[in-house]
C-alpha positions as CSV (number, residue, x, y, z in Angstrom):
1,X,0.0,0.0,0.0
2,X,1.0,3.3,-1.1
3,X,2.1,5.8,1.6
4,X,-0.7,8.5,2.7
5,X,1.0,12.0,3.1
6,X,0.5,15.5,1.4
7,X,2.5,15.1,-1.2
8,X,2.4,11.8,-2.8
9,X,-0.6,12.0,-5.5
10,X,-3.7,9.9,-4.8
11,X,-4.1,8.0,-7.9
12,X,-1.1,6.7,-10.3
13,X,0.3,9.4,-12.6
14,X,-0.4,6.9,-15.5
15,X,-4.4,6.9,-14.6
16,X,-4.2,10.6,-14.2
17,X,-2.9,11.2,-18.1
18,X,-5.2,10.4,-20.5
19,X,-5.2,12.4,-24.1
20,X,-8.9,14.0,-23.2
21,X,-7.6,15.1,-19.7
22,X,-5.2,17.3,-21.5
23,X,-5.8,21.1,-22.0
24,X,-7.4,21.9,-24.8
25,X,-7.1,26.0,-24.2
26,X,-3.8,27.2,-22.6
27,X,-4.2,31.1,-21.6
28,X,-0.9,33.0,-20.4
29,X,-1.5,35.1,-17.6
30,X,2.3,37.4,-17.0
31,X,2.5,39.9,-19.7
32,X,6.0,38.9,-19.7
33,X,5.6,35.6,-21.4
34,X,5.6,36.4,-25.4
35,X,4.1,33.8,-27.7
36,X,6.8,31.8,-28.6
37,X,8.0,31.4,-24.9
38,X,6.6,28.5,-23.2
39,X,5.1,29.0,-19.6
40,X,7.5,29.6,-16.6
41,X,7.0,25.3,-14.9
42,X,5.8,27.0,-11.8
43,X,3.2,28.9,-11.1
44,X,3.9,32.1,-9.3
45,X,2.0,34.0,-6.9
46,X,3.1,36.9,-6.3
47,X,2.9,39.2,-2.8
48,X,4.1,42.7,-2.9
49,X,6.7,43.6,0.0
50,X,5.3,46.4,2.0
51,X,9.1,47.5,2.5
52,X,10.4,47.8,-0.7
53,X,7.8,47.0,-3.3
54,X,9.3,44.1,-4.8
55,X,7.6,40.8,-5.5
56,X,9.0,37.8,-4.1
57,X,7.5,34.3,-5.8
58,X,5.5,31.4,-4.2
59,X,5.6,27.7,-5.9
60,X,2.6,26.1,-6.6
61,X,0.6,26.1,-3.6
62,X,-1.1,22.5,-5.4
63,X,1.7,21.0,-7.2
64,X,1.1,18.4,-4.5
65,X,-2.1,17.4,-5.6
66,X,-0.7,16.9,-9.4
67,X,-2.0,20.1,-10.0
68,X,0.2,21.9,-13.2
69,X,0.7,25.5,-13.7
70,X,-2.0,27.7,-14.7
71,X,-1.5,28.8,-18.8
72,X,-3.6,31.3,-20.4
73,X,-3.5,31.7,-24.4
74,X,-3.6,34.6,-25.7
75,X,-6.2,36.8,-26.6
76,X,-8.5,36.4,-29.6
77,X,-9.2,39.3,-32.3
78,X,-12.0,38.0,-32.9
79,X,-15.6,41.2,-32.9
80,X,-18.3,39.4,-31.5
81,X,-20.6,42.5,-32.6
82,X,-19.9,42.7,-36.4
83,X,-21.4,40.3,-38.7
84,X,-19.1,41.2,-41.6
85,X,-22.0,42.6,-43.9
86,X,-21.4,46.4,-43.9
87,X,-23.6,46.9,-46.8
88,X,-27.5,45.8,-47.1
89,X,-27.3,42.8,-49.6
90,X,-29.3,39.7,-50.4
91,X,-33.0,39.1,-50.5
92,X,-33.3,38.1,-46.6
93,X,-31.6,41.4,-45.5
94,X,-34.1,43.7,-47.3
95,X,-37.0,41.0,-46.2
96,X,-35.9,41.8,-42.3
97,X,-36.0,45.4,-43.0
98,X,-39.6,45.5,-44.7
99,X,-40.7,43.4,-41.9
100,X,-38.9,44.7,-38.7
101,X,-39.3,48.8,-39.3
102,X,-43.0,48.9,-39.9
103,X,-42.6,47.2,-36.1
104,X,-40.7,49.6,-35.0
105,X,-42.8,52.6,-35.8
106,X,-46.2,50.5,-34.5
107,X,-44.0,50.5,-31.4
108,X,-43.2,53.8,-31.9
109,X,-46.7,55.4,-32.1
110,X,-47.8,52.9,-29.5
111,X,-45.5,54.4,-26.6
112,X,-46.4,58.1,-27.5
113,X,-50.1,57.1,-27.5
114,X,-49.5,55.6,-24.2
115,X,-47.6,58.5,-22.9
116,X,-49.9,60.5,-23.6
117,X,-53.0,58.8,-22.6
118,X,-51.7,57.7,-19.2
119,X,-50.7,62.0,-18.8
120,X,-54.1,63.2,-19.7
121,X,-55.6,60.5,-17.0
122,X,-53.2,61.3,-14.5
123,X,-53.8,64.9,-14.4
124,X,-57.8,64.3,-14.9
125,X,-57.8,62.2,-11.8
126,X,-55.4,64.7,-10.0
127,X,-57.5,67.6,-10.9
128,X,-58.9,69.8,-7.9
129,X,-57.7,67.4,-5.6
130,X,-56.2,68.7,-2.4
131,X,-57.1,66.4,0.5
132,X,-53.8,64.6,0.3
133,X,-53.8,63.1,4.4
134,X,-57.1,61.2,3.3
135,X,-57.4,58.4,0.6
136,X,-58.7,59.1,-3.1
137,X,-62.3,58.6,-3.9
138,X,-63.2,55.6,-5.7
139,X,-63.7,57.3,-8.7
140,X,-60.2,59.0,-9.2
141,X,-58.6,55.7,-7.8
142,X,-60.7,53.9,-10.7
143,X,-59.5,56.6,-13.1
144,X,-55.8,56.4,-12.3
145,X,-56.1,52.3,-13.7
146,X,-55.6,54.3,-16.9
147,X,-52.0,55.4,-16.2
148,X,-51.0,51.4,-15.1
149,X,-52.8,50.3,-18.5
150,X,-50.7,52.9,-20.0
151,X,-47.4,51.8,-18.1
152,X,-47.7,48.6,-18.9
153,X,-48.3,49.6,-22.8
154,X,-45.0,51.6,-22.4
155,X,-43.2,48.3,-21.7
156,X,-44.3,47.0,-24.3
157,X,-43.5,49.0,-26.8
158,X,-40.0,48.7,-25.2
159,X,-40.2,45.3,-26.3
């Protein structure tokens, strides 16, 4: 039986290394590294010395679990926000313009009706009111249903 202490790895290294447990994206991390260096073998931590602001490095805090160094590739180029087609072309790139701005200004036309609407309610069921210690009657509490109709419409148009 194998011996049990901290730094002896709990399974076999062979059991550990199969070709799918390897990584498939390797990310550096130090700005230092360029892209034709390989990794440092450690991985560094690095603690800044109050005293004279250096850095002093720490070893893999769980290179005794089999645990390898942290690798970072590098970054992508890649726009996730431009689909390449600068210019209108094709048939279904005009078809989602005919059908998406006549949408748009339903929407449009829809919130300013609603805007308005739920203002001319509001101030119809705030006119000549000045008790304001006592609860609304039940007719400008009724009347102010209008402006959450009208809210609601205004989200909606938001889309």
């Amino acid at each position: 039986m194998a011996e049990h202490d901290p730094i002896t790895p709990l399974l076999p290294k062979h059991r550990l290394s199969h070709p799918s447990d390897e990584p498939q994206l390797i990310v550096p991390v130090d700005d230092d590294w360029g892209s034709e260096e390989e990794p440092p073998s450690r991985l560094h931590n690095y603690e800044t010395d109050p005293i004279n602001n250096s850095h002093s490095a720490i070893e893999n805090p769980f290179e005794f679990l089999g645990a390898g160094p942290l690798s970072v590739p590098s970054s992508a180029t890649i726009d996730p926000f431009r689909n390449h087609t600068p210019q209108i072309e094709g048939v279904y790139e005009w078809l989602k313009i005919l059908i998406c701005v006549p949408i748009a200004i339903v929407r449009l036309v829809l919130f300013g009706l609603s805007l308005l609407i739920g203002y001319v309610a509001t101030q119809f069921a705030l006119l000549g009111w000045m008790d304001k210690q006592n609860p609304m009657p039940k007719w400008r509490c009724r009347a102010m249903w209008v402006t959450r109709i009208c809210a609601r419409c205004i989200l909606f148009s938001f889309g």
